[in-house]
N, C-alpha and C positions, 0 to 999 in steps of 0.2 A: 816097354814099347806098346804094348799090347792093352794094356792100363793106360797109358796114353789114347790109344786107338778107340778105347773104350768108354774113355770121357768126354771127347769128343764125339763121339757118335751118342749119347746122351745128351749132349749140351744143343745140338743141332733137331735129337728129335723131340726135346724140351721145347725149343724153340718154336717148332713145326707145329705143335701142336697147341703152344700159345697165338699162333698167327690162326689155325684152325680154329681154334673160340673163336676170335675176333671175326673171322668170317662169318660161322653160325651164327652169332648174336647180332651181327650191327649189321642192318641192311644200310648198302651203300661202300660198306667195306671189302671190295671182291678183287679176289687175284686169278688170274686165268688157270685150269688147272695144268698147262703144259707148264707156264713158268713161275709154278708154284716153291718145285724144290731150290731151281734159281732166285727167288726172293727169302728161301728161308738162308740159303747162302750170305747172300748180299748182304741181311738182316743181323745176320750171326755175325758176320766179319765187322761192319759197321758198329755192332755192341763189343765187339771184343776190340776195337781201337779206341772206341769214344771212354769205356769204362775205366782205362786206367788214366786219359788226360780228365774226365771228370772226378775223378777220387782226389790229383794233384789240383787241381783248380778248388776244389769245394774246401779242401785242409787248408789249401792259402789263403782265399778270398773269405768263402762260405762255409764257413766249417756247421753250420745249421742242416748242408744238404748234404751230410754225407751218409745221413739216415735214409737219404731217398735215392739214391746214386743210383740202383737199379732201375726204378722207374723214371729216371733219365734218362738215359742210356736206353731205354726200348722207346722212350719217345723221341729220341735222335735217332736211332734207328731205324722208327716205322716213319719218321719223316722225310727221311734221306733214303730209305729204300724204295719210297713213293715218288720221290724225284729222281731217279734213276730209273726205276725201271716203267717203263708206259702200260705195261698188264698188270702195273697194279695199281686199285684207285682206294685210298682210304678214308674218300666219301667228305671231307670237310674236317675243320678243328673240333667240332664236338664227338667226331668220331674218332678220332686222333686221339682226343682224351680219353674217350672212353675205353676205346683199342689197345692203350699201354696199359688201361688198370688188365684188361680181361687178358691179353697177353701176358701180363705181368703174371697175374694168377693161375694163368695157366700154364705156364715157364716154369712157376713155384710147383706147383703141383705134381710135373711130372719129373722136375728134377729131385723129387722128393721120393716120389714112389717107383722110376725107374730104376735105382740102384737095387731097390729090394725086390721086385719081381722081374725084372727086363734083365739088366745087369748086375747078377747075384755074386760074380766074382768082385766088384767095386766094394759092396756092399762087406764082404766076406773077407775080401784082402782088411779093409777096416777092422772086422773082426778078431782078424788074426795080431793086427800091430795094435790092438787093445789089451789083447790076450799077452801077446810078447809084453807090453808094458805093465801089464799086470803080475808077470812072473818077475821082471828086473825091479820092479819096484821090491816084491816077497825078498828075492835074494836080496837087496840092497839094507832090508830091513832086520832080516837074519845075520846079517854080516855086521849093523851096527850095536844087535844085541848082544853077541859075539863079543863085539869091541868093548861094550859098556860094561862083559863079566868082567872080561882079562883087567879091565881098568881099577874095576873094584879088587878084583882080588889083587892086583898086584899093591893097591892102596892099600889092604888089610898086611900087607907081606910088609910091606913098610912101616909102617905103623908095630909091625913085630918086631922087626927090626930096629927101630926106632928106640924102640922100651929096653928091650934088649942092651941096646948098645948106651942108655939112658943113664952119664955121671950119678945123677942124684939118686938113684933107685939102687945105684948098688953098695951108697953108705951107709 
C-alpha cells in the first residue's frame, strides 16, 4: 500500500513539475497559483484514463503511434484540462505543442530522478527484487549443475553396468 501511496505521489509530483516548465518557458501558458495543484489533479486523472484507451486504439488502428502514446496523452490532457478548468490558459496551439514537449520532458525527468533521491524506498524496493532475482537465478543455476553431475554420473554408472552385464565381453 504504501508503495502504491508512493507512486502515486511521484507520478503527481512528476506531473507538477512538467506543468511548472511549461509555465516558466511559454509565455501565455499560465495557471492561477490557487488552482494550480487542482489542474495537476485534473491533468493526472485525464492522462491516466486517456493512456490506456490510447495504447488500445494505436495497437488497432495506428500501431505507428504507440511510440508516442505519452506525448498524447499529455496533449489530451493539457487540452482537456484547459477546457475544464477557466484558471488555466494554455495560451493557443503553438503552445499546446510546445507545453506537451516541455511537460513531457519534464514528467521524464523527474519521474526518473524522484525514485532515486525523493523516493529511495521505490528505488531500493527495485534493488532488493533484483537482488532476490539474482540470488533465485544463483540457486536455480546450482541446482541445475547439481542435476547435469547426478546425470553424468549416473550415465558413467550405466555405461559400467552396461559392460559389465555385456554378452559379448564375456566370451
Amino acid at each position: 500500500m504504501i508503495k502504491l501511496i508512493l507512486s502515486l505521489a511521484s507520478y503527481l509530483i512528476a506531473n507538477a513539475v512538467g506543468l511548472l516548465v511549461a509555465i516558466l518557458v511559454l509565455p501565455g501558458f499560465t495557471i492561477s497559483f490557487s488552482a494550480f495543484v487542482i489542474a495537476v489533479l485534473v491533468f493526472s486523472a485525464i492522462q491516466t484514463i486517456a493512456g490506456p484507451l490510447v495504447t488500445k486504439i494505436s495497437l488497432k488502428h495506428v500501431p505507428q503511434l504507440v511510440g508516442g502514446i505519452a506525448l498524447v496523452t499529455i496533449f489530451l490532457g493539457l487540452f482537456f484540462t484547459d477546457l475544464f478548468m477557466t484558471s488555466m490558459n494554455v495560451g493557443g496551439i503553438s503552445n499546446l505543442l510546445a507545453a506537451t514537449l516541455l511537460v513531457w520532458l519534464g514528467s521524464l525527468a523527474a519521474s526518473i530522478l524522484l525514485p532515486i533521491y525523493v523516493f529511495k524506498s521505490l528505488a531500493e524496493n527495485r534493488k532488493e527484487r533484483n537482488q532476490a532475482l539474482e540470488k533465485e537465478v544463483e540457486r536455480a543455476n546450482r541446482t541445475a549443475e547439481r542435476a547435469a553431475a547426478n546425470a553424468q554420473a549416473a550415465q558413467a554408472e550405466a555405461e559400467a553396468l552396461r559392460r559389465e552385464n555385456d554378452p559379448s565381453r564375456n566370451t
